[in-house]
ZAMARGU-4260 file (C-alpha; in steps of 0.2 Angstrom, whole numbers, plus 5000, padded with zeros to 4 digits):
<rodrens>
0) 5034/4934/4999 | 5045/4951/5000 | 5034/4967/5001 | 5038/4983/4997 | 5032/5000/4992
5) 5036/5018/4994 | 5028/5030/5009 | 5027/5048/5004 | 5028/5062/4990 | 5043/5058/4979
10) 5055/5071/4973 | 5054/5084/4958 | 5067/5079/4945 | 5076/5096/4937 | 5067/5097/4921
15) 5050/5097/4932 | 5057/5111/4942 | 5062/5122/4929 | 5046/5119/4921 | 5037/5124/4935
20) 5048/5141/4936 | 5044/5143/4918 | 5026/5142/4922 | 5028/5156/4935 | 5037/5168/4926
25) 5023/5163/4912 | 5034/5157/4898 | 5025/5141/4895 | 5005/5136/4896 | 4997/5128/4909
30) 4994/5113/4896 | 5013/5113/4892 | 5015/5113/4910 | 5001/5099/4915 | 5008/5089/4901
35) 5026/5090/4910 | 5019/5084/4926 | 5009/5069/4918 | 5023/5062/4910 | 5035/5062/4925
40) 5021/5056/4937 | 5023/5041/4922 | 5039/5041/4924 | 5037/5037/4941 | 5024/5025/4941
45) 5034/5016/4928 | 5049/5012/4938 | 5040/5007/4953 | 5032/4991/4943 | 5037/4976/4954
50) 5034/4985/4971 | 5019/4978/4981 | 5009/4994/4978 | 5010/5006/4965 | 5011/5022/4974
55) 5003/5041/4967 | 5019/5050/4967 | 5010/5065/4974 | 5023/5077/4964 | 5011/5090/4961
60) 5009/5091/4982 | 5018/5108/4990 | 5013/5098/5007 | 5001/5084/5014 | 4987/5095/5018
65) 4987/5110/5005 | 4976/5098/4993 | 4963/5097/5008 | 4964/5115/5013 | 4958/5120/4994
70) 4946/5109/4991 | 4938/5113/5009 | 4925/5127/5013 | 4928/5134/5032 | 4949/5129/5031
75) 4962/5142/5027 | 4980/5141/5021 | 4991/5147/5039 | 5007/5151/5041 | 5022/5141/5033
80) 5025/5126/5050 | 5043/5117/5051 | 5038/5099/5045 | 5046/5090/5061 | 5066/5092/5062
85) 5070/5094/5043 | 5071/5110/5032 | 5054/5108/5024 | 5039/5117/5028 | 5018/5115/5028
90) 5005/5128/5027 | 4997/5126/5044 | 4976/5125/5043 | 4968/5135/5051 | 4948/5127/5055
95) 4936/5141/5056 | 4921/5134/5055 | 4914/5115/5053 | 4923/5108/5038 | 4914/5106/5021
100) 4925/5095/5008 | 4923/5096/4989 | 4927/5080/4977 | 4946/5080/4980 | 4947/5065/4969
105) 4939/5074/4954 | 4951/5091/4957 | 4967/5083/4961 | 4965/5069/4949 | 4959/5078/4934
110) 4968/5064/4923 | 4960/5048/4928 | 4970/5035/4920 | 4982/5041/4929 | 4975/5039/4945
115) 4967/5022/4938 | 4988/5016/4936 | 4992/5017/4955 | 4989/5006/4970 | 4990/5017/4985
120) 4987/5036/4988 | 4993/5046/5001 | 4982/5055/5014 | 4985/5064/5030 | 4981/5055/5047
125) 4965/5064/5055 | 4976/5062/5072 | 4990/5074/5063 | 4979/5084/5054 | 4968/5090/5069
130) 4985/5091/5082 | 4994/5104/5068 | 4978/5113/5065 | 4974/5129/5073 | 4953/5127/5079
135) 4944/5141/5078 | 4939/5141/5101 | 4921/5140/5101 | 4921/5123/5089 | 4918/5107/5097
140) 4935/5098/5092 | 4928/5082/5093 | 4914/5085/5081 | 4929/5095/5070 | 4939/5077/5070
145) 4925/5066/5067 | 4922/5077/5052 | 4940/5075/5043 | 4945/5057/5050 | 4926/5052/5041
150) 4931/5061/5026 | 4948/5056/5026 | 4943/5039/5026 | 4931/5042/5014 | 4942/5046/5002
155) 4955/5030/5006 | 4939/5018/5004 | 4939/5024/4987 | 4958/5016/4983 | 4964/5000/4984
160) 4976/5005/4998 | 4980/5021/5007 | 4994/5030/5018 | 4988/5037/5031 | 5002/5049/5038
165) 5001/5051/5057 | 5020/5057/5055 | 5019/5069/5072 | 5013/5048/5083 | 5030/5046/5091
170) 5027/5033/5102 | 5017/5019/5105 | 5005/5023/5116 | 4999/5038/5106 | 4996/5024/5092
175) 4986/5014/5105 | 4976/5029/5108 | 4969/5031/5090 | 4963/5010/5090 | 4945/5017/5092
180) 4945/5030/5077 | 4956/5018/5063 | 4943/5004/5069 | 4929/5011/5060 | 4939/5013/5044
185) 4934/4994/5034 | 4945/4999/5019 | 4962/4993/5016 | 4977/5003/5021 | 4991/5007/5035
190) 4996/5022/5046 | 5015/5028/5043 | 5022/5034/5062 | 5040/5042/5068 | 5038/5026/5082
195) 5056/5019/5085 | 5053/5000/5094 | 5055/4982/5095 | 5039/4979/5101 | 5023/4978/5093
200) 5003/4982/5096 | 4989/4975/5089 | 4981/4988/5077 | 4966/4989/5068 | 4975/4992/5052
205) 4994/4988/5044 | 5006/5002/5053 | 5024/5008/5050 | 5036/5008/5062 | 5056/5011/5063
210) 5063/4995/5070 | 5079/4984/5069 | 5069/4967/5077 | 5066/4960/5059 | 5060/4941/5066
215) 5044/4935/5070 | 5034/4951/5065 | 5014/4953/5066 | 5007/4954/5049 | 5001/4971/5049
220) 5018/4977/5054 | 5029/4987/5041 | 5047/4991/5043 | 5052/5008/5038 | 5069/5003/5033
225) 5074/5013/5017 | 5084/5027/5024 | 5079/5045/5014 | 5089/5055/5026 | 5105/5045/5021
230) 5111/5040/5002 | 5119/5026/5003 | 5110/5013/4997 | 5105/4998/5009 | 5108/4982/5011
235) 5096/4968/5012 | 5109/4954/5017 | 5102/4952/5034 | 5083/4954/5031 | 5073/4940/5034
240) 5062/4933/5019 | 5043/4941/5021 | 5046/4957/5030 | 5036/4971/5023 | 5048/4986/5021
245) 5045/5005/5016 | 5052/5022/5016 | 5054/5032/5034 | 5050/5046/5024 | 5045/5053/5007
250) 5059/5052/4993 | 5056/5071/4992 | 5070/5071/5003 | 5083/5063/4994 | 5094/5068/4978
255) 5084/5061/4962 | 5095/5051/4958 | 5099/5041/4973 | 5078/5040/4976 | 5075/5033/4958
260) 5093/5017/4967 | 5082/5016/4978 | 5066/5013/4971 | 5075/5001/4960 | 5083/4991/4976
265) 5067/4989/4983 | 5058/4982/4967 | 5074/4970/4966 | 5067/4966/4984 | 5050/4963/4982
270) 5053/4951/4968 | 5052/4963/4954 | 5065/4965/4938 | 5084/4963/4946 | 5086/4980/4939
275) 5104/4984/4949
</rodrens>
């Protein structure tokens, strides 16, 4: 059976972003504005019925680690950081003392039933999120990592799949070097990477990698084959029955409406409602 799902935050449609601004310049409630968001995260949700996992389209994110950072005692918002080679930015942490996490299910997910409609949430790697952090010296960086990576999973064991997004592991022996931390997570989930090969590990968990070697794939291998740096749409003439395929990056990136093709290709892929 085809698999399929989206990696990532997904895009803002124009009606969400002039809301937003609306919001700002404090021409419409906080309600009016909460209302707006749960109906395109509905949206969202909606049109991704038929993919393997349902994922939280994160719309309400400004970057991967901003929710952690204010819901975290002893972690401040930093300076704005170039997310790799794109145009986008992140608010760098900056770790002054030992971590101390608050309920960021409870905070971020106010709306439960929302949250209760989705497969898979999105989280940052521990790997990432300690290598872009700025440590305050005297802190003992192992006991730092061991904090968020068990929090981090924490979290993911409370889903019934997560995304762990180790997007700054380029290569695969930086992915063989975190076997020990992903092997005491006993939930279910995969790490998305910026890998590039045709050849494959064993891992503790499902991993993404970029890859054009589509035959005889381990199981816990994912092919980050939907293009959001490009708009044309892709074709599956080629693939294989049974590859797992996913985003290289977050939809975010692309024009709404060449995310919201895309989505619908790959629920035609995985099997869902031929909706082309």
């Amino acid at each position: 059976m085809n698999e399929a799902f989206v990696s990532g935050i997904f895009p803002r449609s124009d009606e969400l972003i002039k809301a937003i601004n609306l919001f700002e310049r404090k021409k419409i409630s906080s309600e009016d504005l909460e209302k707006r968001i749960n109906d395109e995260k509905i949206f969202w949700i909606e049109k991704q019925k038929g993919l393997t996992y349902i994922s939280d389209p994160a719309i309400t994110w400004n970057d991967i680690f901003r929710p952690f950072i204010m819901n975290a005692k002893n972690i401040e918002i930093g300076p704005l950081t170039r997310y790799l080679e794109t145009n986008t930015f992140f608010k760098k942490p900056i770790i002054n003392n030992y971590p101390e996490f608050g309920d960021i299910i409870k905070n971020e997910y106010p709306d439960r039933p929302i949250l209760d409609k989705v497969d898979k949430i999105l989280l940052p790697g521990p790997y990432t999120f300690i290598s872009v952090s700025e440590i305050e010296s005297d802190l003992d960086k192992n006991k730092v990592f061991n904090i968020i990576s068990d929090f981090i999973f924490s979290i993911a064991g409370k889903c019934r799949y997560a995304e762990f997004k180790e997007f700054i592991v380029k290569d695969i022996n930086t992915l063989k070097s975190l076997r020990d931390i992903y092997s005491t997570y006993s939930g279910r989930g995969y790490v998305f990477t910026n890998i590039k090969t045709n050849d494959f590990i064993d891992f503790p968990t499902d991993y993404a990698v970029k890859s054009d070697n589509f035959r005889n794939l381990p199981e816990n291998v994912i092919i980050e084959y939907i293009d959001v740096f490009k708009t044309k749409i892709e074709n599956f003439d080629h693939i294989p029955e049974n590859v797992r395929i996913t985003t290289n990056e977050s939809l975010e990136f692309l024009p709404y409406s060449i995310a919201l093709k895309k989505v619908e290709l790959m629920v035609n892929y995985a099997g869902g409602e031929d909706v082309l």
